[in-house]
VMD Tcl script that draws the C-alpha trace (Angstrom):
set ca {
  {-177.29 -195.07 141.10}
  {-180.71 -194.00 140.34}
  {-182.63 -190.81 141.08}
  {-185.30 -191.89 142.96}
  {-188.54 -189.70 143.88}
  {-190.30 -190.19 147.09}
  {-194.01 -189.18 147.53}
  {-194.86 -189.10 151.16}
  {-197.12 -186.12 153.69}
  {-195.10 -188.11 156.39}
  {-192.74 -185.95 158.39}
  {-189.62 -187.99 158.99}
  {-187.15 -188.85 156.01}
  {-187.20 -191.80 153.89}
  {-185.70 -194.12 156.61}
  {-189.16 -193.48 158.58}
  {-191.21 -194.74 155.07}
  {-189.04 -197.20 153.30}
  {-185.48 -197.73 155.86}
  {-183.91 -199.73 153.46}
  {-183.86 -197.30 151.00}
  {-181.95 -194.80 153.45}
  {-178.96 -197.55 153.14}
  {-178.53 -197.97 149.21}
  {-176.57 -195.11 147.17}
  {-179.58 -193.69 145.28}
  {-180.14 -190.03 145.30}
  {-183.71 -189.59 146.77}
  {-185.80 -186.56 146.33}
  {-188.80 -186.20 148.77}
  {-192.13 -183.92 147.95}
  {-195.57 -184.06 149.55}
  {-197.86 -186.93 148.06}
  {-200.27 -184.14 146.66}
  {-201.78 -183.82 142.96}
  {-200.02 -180.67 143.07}
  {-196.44 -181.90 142.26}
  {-197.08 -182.90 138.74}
  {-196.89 -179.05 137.65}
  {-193.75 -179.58 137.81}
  {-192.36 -182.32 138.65}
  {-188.78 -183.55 138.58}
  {-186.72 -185.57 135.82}
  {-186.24 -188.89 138.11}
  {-185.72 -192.56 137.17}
  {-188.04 -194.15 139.89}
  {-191.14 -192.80 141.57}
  {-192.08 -194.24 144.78}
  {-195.42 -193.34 146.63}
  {-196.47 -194.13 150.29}
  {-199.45 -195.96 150.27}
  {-199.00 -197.09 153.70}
  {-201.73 -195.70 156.17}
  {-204.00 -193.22 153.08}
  {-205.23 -195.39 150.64}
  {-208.06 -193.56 149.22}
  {-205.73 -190.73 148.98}
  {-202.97 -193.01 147.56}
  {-205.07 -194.44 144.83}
  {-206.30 -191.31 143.45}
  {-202.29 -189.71 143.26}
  {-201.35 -193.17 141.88}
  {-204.55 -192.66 138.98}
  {-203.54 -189.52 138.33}
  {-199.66 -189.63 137.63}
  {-200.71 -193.36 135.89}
  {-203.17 -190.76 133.62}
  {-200.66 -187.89 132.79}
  {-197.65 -189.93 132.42}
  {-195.04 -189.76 135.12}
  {-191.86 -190.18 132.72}
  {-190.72 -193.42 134.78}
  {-191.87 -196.40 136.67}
  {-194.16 -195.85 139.62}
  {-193.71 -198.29 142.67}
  {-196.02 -198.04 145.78}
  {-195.16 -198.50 149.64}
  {-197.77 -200.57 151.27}
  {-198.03 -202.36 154.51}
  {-199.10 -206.22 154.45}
  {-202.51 -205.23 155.46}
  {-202.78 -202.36 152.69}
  {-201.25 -204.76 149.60}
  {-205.09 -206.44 149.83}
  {-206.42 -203.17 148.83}
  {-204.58 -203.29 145.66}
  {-204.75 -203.63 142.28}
  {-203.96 -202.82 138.94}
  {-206.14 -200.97 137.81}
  {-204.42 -198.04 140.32}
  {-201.41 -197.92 137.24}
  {-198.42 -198.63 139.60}
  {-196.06 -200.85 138.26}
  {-194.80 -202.70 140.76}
  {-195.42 -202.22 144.90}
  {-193.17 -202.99 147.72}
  {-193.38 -204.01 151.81}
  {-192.36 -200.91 153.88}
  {-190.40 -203.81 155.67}
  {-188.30 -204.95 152.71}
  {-184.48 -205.30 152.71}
  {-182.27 -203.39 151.05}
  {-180.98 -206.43 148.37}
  {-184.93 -206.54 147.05}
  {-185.80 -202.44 147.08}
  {-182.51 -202.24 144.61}
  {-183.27 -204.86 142.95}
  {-187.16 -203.83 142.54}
  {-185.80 -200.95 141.19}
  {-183.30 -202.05 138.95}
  {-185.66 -204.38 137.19}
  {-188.74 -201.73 137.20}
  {-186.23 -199.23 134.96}
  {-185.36 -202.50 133.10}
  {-188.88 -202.79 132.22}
  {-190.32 -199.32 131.67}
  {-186.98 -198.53 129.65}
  {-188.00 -202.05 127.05}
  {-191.89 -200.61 127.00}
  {-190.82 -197.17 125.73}
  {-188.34 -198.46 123.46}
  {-190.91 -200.96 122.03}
  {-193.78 -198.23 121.68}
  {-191.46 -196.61 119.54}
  {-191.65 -196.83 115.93}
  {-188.34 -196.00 115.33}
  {-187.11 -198.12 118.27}
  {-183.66 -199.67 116.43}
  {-182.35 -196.21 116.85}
  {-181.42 -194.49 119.85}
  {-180.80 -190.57 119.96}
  {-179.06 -188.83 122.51}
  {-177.17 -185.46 122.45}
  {-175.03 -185.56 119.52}
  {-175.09 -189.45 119.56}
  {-176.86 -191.69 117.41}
  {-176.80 -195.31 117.43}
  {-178.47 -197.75 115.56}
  {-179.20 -200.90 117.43}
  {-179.90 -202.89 114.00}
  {-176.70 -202.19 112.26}
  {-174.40 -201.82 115.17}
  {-173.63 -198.70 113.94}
  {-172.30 -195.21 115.77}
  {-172.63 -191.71 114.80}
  {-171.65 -188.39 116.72}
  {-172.78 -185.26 114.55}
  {-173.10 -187.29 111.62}
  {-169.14 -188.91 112.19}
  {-169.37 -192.91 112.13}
  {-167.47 -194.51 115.15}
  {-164.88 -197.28 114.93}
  {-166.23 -199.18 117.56}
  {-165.83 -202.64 119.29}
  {-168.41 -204.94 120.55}
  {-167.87 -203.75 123.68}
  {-167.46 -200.62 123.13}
  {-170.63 -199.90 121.24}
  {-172.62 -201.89 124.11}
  {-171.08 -200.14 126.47}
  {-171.36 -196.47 124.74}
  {-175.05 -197.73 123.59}
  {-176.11 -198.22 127.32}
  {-174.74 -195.02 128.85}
  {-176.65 -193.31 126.05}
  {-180.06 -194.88 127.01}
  {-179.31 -193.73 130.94}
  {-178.14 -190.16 129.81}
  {-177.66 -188.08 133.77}
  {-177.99 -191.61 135.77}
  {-174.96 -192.67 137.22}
  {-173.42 -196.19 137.59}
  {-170.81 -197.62 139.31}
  {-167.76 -199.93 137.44}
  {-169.83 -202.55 139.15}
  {-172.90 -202.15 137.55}
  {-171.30 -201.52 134.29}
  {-169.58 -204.69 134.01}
  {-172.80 -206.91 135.31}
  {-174.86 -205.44 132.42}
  {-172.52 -205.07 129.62}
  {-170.03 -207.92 130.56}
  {-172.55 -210.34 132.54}
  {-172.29 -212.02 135.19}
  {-170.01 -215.02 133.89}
  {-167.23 -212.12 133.62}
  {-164.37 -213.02 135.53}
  {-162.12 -209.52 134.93}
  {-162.13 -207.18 137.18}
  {-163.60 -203.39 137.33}
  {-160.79 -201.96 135.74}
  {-161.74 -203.29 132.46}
  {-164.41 -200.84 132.62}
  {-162.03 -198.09 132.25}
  {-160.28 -199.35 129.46}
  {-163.05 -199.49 127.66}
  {-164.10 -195.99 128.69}
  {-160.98 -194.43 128.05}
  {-160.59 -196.31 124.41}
  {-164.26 -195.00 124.03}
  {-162.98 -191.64 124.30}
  {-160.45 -191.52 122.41}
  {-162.68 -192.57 119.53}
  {-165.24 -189.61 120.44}
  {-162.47 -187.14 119.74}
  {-161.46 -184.02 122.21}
  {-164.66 -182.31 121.25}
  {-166.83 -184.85 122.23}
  {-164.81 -187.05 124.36}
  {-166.14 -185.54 127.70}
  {-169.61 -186.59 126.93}
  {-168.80 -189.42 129.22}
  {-168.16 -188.08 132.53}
  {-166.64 -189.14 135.43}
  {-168.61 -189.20 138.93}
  {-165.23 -188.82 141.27}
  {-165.21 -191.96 143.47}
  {-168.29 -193.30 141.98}
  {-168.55 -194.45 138.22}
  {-169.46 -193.24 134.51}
  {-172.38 -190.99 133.38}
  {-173.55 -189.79 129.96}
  {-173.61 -186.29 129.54}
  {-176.14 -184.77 126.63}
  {-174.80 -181.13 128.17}
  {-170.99 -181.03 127.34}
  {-170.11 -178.32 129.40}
  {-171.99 -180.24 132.31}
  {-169.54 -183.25 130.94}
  {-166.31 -180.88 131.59}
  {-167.71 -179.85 135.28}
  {-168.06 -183.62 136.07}
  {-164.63 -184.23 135.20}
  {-163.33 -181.33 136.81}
  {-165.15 -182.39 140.31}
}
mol new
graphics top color blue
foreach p $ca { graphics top sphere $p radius 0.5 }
foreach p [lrange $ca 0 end-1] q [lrange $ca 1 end] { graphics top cylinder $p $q radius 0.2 }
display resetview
């Protein structure tokens, strides 16, 4: 589940400017496509603009967040006519047909996180090591540390604790959690992903163990705020 910002000045809802976005589980956000939004705009995973009838209009907002950094990937909403008008030099990363099904908008957006998440890591000298919270992990080593305490952990458990930690607020499902840490040749089911979670816990401690929060009905989250980690399992 991704948090997903829509940039539109149309009036209806996101079913009216992308429909198939209305019928996936993301949590979408909608402001006015204006300059104005990037004073202060929200921490989100995905930005989408409309591009679909304003192109001037949708180039220059495109240029501009491209320019000052929007924080995530930026995917426009064009029309087959309007994808013509196109090109890269706008600084989207990836566009989409207002007409596109629901399996290729969450997949679109799946793979544009994918990607942005791999450039930022890259860009960063220190890339083998990823901070978050109390957490540190060392991709190089395999290695786990919470406020400077090394973790016992499996294979498994580091991936799994390691990719929770790069997500930190963004919720997935036991699904999604076993495609990308088990892979799609996995033939256990979702409950393996709470094994793993609770033995993950347990090796966080009671102090720290709540850093990975349960979304009630939904899946797993990493938590950098623990009291925010104690509401979610409370909910």
């Amino acid at each position: 589940m991704a948090r997903i910002l829509l940039l539109t000045n149309s009036q209806g809802a996101s079913a009216e400017v992308l429909p198939a976005l209305s019928l996936l589980q993301h949590q979408v956000r909608i402001l006015p496509a204006v300059g104005s939004v990037l004073v202060d705009i929200p921490e989100v995973d995905c930005l989408f603009i409309d591009a679909r009838r304003d192109l001037p209009a949708a180039k220059s907002l495109t240029k501009l967040i491209a320019t000052t950094g929007a924080g995530c990937p930026i995917i426009l909403i064009a029309t087959e006519g309007g994808m013509s008008a196109m090109s890269a030099d706008w600084g989207f990363d990836d566009l989409i047909l207002d007409g596109a099904g629901p399996a290729e908008v969450d997949a679109r957006i799946r793979v544009a996180i994918g990607k942005f998440e791999a450039a930022r890591i890259a860009a960063d000298p220190s890339s083998g090591e990823i901070k978050s919270g109390e957490v540190v992990i060392d991709e190089k080593s395999y290695t786990a540390k919470i406020k400077g305490r090394s973790l016992d952990l499996t294979f498994k458990e580091f991936e799994l604790l390691k990719y929770l930690a790069q997500h930190p607020g963004r919720v997935f499902t036991r699904a999604q959690l076993l495609q990308e840490i088990w892979g799609y040749d996995y033939f256990g089911g979702t409950r393996t992903v709470d094994v793993h979670v609770r033995r993950l816990r347990s090796k966080l401690g009671p102090e720290f163990e709540a850093i990975i929060g349960t979304v009630r009905n939904v899946g797993y989250r990493f938590n950098t705020s623990r009291d925010a980690a104690l509401q979610d399992e409370r909910s």
